[in-house]
PAZA-648711 format. One line per 5 residues: number of its first residue (from 1); their letters; for each residue x, y, z of C-alpha. Coordinates in steps of 0.25 Angstrom, whole numbers, always signed. Layout:
NUM> A> X/Y/Z ~ ...
This chain:
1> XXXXX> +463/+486/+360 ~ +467/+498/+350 ~ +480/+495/+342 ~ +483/+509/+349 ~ +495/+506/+360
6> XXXXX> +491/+514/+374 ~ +504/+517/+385 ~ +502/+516/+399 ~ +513/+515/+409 ~ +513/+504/+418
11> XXXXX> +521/+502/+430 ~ +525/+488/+432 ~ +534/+483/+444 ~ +539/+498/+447 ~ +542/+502/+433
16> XXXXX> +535/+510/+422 ~ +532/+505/+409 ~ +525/+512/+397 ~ +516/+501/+390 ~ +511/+502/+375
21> XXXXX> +500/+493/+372 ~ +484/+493/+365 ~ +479/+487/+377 ~ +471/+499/+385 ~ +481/+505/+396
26> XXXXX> +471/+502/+407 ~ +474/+486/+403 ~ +490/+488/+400 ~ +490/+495/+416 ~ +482/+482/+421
31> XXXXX> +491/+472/+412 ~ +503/+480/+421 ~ +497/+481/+434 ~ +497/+464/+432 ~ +512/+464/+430
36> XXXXX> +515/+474/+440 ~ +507/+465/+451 ~ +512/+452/+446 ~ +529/+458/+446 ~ +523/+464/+461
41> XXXXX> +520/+448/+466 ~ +530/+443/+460 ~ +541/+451/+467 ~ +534/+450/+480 ~ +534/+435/+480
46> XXXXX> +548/+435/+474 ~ +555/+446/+482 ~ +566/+453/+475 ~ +566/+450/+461 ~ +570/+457/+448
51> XXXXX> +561/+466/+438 ~ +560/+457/+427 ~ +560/+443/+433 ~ +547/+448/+441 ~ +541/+453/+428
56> XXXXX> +544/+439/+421 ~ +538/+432/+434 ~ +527/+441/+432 ~ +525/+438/+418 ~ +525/+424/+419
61> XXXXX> +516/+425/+431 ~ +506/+434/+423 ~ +506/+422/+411 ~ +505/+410/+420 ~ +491/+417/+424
66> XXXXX> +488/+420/+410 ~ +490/+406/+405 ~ +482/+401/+417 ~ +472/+409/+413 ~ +471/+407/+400
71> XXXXX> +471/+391/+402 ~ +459/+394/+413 ~ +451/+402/+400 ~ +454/+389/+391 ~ +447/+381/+403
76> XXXXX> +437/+391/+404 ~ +435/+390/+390 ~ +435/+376/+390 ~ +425/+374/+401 ~ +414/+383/+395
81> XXXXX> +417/+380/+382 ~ +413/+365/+386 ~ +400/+369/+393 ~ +395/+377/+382 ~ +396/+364/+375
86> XXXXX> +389/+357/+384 ~ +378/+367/+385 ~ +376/+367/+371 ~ +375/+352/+372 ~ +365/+352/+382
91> XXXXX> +357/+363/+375 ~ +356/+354/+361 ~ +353/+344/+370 ~ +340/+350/+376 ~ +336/+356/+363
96> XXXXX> +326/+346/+354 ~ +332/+342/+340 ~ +326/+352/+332 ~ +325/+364/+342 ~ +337/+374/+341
């Protein structure tokens, strides 16, 4: 990422907004596209409901999947950080004292 701030417009639930950010355009269009889905879903399984209380149900939506997923990489981690040991274990273990 350059320090350099790119705009790009993005439309998120029927309005424009012009978006400064070092993040490449291409990745601030993707981060909208996610909001603009998640407001969609949430006012189609809510009905009629207003602007900004969709976008903070999207937004709170959008970190309950981020906090899941970043507990799932901590597991992840965990598990393969616990096999490596064991491997490493195993390979000292086949390895004569002396041989390295």
């Amino acid at each position: 990422m350059s320090a350099d701030k790119n705009s790009v417009t993005v439309r998120i639930a029927g309005e424009e907004h012009t978006i400064r950010a070092s993040a490449e355009p291409s990745y601030t269009r993707k981060c909208a596209e996610l909001v603009d889905e998640r407001i969609h879903q949430i006012r189609l399984q809510a009905g009629l409901i207003e602007g900004h209380k969709a976008a903070i149900l999207a937004a709170l939506s959008i970190a309950d999947e981020c906090f899941q997923a970043r507990q799932e990489l901590a597991s992840v981690r965990g598990d393969l950080s616990a096999r490596a040991q064991e491997l490493a274990s195993r390979l000292q273990e086949a390895v004569p004292e002396g041989r390295s």
